[in-house]
N, CA and C of each residue as an Amber inpcrd file, in Angstrom:
protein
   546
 -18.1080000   7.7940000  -2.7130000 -17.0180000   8.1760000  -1.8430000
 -15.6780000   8.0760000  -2.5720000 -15.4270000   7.2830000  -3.7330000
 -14.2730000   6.7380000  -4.0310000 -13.3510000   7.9980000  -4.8500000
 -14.6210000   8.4750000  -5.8150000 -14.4090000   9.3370000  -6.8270000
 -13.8750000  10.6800000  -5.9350000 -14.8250000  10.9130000  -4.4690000
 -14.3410000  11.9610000  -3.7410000 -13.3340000  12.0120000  -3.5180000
 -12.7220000  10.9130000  -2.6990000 -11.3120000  10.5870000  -2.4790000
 -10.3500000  10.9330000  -3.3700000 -10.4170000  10.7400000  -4.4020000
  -9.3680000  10.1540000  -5.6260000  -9.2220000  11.6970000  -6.1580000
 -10.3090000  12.5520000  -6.2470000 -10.2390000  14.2310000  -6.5690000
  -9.5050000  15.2000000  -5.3030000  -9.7090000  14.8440000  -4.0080000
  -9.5420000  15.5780000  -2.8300000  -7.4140000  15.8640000  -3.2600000
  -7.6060000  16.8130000  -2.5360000  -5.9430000  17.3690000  -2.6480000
  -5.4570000  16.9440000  -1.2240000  -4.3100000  16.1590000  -1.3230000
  -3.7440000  15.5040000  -0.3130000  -2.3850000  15.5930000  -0.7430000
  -2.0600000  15.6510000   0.9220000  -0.5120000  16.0510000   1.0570000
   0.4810000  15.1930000   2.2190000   1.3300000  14.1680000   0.5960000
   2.2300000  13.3260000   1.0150000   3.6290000  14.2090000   1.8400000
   4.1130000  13.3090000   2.8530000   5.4950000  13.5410000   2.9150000
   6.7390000  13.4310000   1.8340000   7.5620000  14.4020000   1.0660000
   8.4940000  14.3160000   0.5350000   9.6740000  14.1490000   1.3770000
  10.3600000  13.1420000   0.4350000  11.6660000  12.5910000   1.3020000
  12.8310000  12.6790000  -0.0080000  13.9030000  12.5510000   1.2510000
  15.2030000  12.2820000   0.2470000  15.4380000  10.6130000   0.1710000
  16.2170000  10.2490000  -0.1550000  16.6400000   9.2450000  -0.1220000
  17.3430000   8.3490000   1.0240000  17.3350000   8.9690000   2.2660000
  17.6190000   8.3970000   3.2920000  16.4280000   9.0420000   4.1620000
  15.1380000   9.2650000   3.2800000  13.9990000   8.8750000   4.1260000
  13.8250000  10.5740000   5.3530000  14.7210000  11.1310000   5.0660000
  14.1360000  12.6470000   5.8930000  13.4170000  13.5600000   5.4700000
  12.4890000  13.7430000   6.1830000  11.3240000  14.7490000   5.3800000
  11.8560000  16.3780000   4.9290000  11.6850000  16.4710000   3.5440000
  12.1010000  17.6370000   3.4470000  11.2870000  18.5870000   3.1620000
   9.7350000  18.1560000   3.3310000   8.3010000  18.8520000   3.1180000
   7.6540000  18.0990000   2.4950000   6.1490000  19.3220000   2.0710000
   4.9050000  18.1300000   1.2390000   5.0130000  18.1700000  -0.0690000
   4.5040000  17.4380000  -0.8620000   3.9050000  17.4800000  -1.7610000
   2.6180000  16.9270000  -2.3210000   1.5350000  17.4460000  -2.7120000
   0.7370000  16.7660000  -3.6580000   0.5170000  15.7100000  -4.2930000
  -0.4630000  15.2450000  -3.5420000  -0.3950000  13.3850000  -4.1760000
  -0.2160000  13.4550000  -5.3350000  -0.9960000  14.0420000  -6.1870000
  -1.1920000  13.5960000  -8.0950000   0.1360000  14.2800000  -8.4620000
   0.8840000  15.4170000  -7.9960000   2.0250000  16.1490000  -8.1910000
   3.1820000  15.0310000  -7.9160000   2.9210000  14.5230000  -7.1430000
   4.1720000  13.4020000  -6.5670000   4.0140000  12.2270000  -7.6600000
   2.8180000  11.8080000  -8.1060000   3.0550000  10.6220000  -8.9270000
   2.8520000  11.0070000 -10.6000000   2.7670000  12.3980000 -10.4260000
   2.8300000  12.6390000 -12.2910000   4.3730000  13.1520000 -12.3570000
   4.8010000  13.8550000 -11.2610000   6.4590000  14.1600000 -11.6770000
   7.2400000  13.1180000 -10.8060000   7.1840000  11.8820000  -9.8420000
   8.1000000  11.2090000  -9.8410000   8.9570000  11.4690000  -8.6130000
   8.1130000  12.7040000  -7.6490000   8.7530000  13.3490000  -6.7670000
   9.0360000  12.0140000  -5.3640000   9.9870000  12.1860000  -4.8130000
  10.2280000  10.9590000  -4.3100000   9.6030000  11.1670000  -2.7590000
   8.3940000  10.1460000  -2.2970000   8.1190000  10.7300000  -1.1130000
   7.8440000   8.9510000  -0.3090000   6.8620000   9.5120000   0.6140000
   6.9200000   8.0880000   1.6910000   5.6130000   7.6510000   1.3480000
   5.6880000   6.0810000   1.5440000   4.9140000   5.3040000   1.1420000
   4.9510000   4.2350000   2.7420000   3.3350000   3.6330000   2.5430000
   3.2060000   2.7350000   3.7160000   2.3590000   1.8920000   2.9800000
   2.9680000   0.1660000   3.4360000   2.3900000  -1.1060000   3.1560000
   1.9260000  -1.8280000   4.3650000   1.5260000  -2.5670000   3.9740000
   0.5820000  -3.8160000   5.1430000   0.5310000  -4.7210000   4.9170000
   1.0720000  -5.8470000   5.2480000   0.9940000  -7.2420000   4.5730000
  -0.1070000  -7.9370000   5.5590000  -1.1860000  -8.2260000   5.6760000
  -2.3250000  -8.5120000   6.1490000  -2.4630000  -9.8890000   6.0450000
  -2.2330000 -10.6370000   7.2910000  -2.4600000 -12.3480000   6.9860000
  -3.4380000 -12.7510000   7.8370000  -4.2950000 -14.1860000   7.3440000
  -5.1550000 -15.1640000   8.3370000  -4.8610000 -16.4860000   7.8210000
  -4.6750000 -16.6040000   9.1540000  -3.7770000 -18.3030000   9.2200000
  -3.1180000 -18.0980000   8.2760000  -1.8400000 -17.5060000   8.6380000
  -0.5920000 -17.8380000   8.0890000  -0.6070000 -17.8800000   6.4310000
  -1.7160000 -17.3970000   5.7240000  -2.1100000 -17.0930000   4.5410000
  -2.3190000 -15.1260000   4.2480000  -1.5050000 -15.0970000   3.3510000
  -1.2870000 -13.5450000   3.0460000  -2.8900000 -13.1930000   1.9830000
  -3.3980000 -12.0030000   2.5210000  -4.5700000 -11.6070000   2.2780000
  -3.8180000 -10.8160000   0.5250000  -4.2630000 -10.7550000   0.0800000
  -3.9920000  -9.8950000  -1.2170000  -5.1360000  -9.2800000  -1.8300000
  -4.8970000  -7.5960000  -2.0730000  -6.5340000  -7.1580000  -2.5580000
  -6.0910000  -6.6240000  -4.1850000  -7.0580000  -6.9570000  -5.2490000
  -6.7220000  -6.4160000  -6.6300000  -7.3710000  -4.8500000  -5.7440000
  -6.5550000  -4.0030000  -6.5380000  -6.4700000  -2.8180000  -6.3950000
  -7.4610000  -2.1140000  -7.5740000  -8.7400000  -1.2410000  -6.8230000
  -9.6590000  -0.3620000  -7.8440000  -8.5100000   0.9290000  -7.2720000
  -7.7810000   1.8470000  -8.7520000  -6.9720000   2.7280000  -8.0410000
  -6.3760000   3.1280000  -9.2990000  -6.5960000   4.5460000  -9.8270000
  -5.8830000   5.6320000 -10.6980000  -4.5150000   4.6470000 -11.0150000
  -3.5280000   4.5450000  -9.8390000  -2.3060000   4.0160000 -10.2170000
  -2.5190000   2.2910000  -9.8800000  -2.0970000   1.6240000 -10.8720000
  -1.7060000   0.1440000 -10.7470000  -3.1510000  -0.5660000 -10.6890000
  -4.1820000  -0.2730000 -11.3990000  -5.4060000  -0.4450000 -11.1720000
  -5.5380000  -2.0690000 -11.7420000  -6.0450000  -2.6450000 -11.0710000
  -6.2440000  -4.1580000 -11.3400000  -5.4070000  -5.1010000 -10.4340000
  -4.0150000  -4.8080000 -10.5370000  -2.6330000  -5.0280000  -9.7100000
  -2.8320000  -5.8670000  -8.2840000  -2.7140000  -6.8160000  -7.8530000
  -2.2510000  -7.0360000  -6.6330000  -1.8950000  -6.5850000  -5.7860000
  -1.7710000  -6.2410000  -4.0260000  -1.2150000  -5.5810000  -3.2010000
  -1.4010000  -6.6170000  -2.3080000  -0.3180000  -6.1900000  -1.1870000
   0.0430000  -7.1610000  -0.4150000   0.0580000  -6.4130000   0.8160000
  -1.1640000  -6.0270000   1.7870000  -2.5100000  -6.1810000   1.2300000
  -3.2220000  -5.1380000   1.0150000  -2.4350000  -3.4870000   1.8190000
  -2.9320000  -2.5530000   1.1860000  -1.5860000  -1.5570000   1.3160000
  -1.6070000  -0.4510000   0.3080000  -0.2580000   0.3830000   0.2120000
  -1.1100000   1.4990000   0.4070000  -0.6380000   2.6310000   1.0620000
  -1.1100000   4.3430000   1.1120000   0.2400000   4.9960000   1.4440000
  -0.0970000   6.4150000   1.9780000   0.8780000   7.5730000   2.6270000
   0.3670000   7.9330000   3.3260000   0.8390000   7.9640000   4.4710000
   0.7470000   9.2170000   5.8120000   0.8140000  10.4980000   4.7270000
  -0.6520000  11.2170000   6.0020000  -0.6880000  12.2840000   4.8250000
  -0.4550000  13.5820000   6.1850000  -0.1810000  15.2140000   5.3700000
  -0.1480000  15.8690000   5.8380000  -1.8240000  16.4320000   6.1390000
  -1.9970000  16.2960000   8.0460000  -3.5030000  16.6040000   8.2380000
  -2.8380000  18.2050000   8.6900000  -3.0930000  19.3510000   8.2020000
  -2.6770000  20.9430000   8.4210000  -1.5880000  20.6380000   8.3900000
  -0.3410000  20.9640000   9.4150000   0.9210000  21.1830000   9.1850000
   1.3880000  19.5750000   9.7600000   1.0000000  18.9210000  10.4440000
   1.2860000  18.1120000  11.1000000   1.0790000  16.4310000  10.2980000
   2.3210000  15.5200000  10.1260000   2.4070000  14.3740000   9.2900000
   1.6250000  13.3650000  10.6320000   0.7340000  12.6380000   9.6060000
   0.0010000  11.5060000  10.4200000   1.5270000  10.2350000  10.6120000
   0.8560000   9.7300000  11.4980000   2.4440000   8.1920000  12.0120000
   2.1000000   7.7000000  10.9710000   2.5260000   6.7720000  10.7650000
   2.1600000   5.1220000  10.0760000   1.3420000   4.0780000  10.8960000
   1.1400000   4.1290000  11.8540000   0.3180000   3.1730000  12.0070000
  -1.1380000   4.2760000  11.9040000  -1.2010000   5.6020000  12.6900000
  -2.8260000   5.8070000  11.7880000  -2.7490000   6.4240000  11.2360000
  -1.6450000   6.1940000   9.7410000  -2.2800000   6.3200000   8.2640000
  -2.4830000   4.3370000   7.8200000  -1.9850000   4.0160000   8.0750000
  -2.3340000   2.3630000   8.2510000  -3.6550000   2.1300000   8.9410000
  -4.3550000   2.4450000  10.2480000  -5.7230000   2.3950000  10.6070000
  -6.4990000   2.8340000   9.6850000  -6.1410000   3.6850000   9.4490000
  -7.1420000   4.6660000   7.8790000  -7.4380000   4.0700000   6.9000000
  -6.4610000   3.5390000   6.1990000  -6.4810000   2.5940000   4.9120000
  -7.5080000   1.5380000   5.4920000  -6.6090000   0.6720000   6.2850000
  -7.6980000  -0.6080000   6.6310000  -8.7450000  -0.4580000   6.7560000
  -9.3350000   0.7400000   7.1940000 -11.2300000   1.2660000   7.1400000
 -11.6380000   1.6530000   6.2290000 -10.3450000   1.9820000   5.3510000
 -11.2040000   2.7420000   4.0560000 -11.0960000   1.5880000   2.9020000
 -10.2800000   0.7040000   2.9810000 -10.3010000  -0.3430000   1.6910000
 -10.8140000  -1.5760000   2.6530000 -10.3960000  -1.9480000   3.3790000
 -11.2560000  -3.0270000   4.0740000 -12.0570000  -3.5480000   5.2000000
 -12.5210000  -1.8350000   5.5390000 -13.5900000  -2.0010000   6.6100000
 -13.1110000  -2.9530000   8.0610000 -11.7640000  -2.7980000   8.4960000
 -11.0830000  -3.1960000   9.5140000 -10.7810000  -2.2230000  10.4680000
 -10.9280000  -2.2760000  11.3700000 -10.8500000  -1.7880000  12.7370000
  -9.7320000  -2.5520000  13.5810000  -9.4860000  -1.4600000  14.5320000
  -8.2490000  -1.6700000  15.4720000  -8.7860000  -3.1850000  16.0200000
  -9.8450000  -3.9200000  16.0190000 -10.2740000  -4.6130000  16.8950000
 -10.6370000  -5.6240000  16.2510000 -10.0040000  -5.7830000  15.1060000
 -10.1180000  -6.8720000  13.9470000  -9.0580000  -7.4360000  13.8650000
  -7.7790000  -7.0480000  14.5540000  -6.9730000  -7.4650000  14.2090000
  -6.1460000  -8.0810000  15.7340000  -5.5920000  -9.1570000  15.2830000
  -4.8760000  -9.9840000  16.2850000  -3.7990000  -8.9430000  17.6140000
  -2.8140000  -8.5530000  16.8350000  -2.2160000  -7.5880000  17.1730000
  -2.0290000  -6.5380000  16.1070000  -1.1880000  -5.2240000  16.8640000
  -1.0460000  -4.2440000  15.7240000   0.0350000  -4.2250000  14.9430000
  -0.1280000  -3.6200000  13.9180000   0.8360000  -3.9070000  12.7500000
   2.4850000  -3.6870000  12.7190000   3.0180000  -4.5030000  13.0530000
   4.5950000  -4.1520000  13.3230000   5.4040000  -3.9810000  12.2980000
   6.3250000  -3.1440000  12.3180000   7.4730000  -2.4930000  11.3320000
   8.1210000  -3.5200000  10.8650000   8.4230000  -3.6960000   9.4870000
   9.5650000  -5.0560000   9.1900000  10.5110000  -4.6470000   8.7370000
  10.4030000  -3.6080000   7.9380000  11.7260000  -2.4900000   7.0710000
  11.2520000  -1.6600000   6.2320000  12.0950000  -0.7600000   5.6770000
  11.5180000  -0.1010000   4.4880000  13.0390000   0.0100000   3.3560000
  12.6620000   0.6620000   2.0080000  13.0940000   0.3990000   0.6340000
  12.9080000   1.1850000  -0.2650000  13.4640000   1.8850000  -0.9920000
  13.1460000   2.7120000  -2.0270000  13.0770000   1.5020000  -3.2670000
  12.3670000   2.1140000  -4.1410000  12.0390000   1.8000000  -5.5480000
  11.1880000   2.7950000  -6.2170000  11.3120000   2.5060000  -7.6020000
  10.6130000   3.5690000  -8.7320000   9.7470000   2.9580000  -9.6620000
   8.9980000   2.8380000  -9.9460000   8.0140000   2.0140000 -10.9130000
   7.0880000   2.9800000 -11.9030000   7.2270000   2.9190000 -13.4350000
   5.8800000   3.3750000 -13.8020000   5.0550000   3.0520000 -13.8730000
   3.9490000   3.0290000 -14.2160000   2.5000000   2.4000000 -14.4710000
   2.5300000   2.0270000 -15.6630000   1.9900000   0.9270000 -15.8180000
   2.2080000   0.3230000 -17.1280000   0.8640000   0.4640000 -18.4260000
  -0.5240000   1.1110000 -17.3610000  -1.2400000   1.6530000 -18.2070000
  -1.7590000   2.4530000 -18.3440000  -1.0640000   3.5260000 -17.4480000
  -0.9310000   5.2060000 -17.4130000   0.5410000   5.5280000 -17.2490000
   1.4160000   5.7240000 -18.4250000   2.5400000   6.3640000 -17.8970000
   2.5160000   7.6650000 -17.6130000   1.8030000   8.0720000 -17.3530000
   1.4750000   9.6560000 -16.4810000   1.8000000   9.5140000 -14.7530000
   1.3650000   8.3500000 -14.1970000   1.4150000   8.1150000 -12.9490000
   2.8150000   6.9420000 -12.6680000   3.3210000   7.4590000 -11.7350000
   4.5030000   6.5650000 -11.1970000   4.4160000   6.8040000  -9.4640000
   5.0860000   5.1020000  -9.1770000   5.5850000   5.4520000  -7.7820000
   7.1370000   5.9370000  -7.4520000   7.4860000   6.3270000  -6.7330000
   8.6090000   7.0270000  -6.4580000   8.8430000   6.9270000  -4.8440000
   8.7870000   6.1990000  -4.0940000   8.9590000   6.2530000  -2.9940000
   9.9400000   5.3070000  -1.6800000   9.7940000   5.6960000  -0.6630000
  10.5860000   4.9190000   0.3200000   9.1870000   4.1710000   1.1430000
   9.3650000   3.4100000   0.7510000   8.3320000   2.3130000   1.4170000
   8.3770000   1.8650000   2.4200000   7.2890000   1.8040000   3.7180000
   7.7580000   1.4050000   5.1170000   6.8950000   0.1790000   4.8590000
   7.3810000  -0.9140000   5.4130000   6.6100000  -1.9990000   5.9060000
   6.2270000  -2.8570000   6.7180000   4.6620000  -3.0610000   6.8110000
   4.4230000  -3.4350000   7.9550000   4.0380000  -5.0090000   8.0700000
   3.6210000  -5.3310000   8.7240000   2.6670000  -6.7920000   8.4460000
   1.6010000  -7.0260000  10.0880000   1.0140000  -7.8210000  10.1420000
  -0.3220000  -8.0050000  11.0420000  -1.1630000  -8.9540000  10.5910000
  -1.8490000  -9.8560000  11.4260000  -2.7880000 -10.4870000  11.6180000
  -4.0970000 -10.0400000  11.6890000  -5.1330000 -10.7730000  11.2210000
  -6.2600000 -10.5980000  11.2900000  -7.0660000 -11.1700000  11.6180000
  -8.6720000 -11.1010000  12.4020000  -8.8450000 -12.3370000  13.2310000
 -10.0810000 -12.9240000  11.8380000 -10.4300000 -12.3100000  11.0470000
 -10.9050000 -12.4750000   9.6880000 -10.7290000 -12.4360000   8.9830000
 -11.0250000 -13.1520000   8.0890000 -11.0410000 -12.3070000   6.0750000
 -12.0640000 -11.3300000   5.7020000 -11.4290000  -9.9060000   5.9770000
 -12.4460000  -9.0930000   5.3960000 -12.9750000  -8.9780000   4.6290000
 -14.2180000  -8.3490000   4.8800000 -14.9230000  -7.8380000   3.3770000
 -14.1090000  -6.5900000   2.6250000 -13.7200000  -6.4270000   1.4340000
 -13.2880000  -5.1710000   1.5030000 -14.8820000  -4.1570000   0.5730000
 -14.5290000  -2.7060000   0.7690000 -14.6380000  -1.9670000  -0.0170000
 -14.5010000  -2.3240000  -1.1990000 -15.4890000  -2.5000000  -1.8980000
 -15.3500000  -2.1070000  -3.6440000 -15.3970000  -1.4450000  -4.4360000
 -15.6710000  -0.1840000  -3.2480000 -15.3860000   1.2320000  -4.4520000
 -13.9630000   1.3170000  -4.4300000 -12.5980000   0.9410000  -3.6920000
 -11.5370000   0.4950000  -3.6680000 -10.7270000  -0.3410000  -3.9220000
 -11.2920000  -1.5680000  -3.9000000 -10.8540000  -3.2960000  -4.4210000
 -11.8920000  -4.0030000  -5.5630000 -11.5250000  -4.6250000  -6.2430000
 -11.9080000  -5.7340000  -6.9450000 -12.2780000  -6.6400000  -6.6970000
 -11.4450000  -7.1420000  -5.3170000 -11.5370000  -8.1980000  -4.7660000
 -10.1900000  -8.6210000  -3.7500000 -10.6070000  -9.5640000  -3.0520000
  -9.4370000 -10.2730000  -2.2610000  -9.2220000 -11.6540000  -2.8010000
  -7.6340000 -12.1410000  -2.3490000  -7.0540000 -13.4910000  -2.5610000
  -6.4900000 -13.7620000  -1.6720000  -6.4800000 -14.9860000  -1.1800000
  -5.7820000 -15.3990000   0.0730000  -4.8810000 -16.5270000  -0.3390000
  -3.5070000 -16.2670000  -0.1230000  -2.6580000 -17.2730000  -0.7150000
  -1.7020000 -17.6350000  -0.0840000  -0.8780000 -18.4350000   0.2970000
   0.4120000 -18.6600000   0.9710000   1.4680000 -18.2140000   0.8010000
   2.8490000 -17.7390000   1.4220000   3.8310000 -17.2330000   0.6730000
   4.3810000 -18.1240000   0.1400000   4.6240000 -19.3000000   0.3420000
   5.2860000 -20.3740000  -0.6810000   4.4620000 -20.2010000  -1.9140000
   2.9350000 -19.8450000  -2.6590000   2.5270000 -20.3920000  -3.4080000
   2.7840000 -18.7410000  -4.1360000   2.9190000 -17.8080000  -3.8210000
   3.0240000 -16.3420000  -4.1000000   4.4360000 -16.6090000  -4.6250000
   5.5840000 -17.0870000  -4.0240000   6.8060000 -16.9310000  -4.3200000
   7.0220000 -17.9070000  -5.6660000   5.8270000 -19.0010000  -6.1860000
   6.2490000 -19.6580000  -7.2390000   5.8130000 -19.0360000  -8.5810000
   6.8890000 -19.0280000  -9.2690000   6.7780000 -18.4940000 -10.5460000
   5.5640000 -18.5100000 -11.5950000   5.2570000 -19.7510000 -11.7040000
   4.3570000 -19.9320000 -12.1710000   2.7290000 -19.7140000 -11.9520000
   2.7790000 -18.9330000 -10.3520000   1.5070000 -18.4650000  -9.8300000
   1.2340000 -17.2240000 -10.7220000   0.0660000 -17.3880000 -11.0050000
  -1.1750000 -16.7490000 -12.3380000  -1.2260000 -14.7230000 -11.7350000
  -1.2080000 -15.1470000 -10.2380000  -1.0880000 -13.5350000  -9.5290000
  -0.1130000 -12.9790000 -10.1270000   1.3920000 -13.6220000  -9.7160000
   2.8320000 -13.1080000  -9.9110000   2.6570000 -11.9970000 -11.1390000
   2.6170000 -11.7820000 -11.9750000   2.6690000 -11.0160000 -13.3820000
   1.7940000  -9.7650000 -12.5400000   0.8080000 -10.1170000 -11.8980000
  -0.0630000  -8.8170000 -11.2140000   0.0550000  -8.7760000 -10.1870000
   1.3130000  -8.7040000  -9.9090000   1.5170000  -7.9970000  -8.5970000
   1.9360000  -6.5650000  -8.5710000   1.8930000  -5.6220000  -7.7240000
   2.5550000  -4.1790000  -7.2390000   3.8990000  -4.6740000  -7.5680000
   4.4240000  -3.4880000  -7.9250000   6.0580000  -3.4080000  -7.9280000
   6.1400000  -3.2980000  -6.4510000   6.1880000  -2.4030000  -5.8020000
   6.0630000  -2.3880000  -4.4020000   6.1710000  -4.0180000  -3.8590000
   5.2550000  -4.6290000  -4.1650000   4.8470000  -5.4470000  -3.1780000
   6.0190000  -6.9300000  -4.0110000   6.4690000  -6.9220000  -5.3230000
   7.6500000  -7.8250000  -5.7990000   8.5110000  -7.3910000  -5.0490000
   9.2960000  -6.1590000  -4.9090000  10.4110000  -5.6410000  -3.9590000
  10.4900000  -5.7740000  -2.6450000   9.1740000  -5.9930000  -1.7780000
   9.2200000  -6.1250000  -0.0210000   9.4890000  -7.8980000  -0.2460000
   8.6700000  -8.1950000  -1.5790000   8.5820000 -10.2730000  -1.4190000
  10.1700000 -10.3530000  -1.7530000  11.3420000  -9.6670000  -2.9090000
  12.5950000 -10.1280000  -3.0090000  13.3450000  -9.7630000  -1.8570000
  13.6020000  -8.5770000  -1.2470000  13.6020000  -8.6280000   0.2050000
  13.5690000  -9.2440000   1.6170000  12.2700000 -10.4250000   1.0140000
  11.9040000 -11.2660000   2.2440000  11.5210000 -10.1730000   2.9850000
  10.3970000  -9.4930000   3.3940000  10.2600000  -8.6230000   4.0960000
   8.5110000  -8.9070000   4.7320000   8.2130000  -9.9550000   3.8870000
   6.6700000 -10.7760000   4.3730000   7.2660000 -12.0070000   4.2160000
């Protein structure tokens, strides 16, 4: 399924910089030229411990996420919300359902940033990042044709320097943590 995914032609929202859609573009088109579009995060906690999944993924592969990043995609002419392009992800990287979770995932802010990949500079993010966060009434299993694995860590122990994750984390996900935005 993973390889299907990762080939399929999908179509992000392009944005300006104050986040108004000015049409689509092409996932692999958006992250090989840098085109600036919308991005959606999830900060996924149990007991008050932030879920973190290493990322199996073309861009930032190995990387940390906090706990999963995608795009609302264009389904025909019409842009999916954020919360179900957020339901989507959670089923497709960690086998979570609307009914796994405490409550649903609430808005905290969003942020532009630009990042390349540090072991494909072919692929970059470029986007305005919305973010969310939510409870979970488990620690999922995830997908491993998608993840590596999960870590469950505290934000005090995430925010110390010397944590072994920190160096592998998402750019994304350093920018929502300097923020304070989880």
């Amino acid at each position: 399924m993973k390889m299907d995914y990762y080939k399929k032609q999908l179509y992000l929202a392009r944005v300006d910089k104050n986040d108004q859609i000015l049409g689509r573009v092409e996932r692999w088109e958006a992250h090989q030229k840098a085109v600036l579009h919308r991005g959606i995060h999830l900060a996924v906690f149990f007991q008050d411990k932030i879920i973190l999944q290493q990322r199996r993924h073309p861009a930032f592969n190995g990387y940390f996420d906090i706990t999963i990043a995608s795009h609302p995609l264009f389904i025909g002419d019409k842009l999916q919300d954020d919360l179900t392009a957020l339901y989507t992800t959670l089923n497709r990287e960690l086998n979570l359902e609307k009914a796994d979770l405490i409550s649903p995932p609430q808005f905290l802010g969003k942020f532009h940033y630009q990042a390349k990949n540090p072991h494909d500079p072919r692929l970059q993010e470029h986007e305005i990042n919305h973010v969310y966060s939510c409870e979970a009434k488990a620690i999922p299993i995830p997908n491993y044709e998608f993840a590596y694995g999960l870590s469950v860590v505290t934000k005090a122990d995430l925010g110390q320097d010397n944590n072994f994750i920190r160096p592998f984390l998402t750019p994304w996900t350093k920018k929502a943590q300097q923020l304070k935005l989880f």
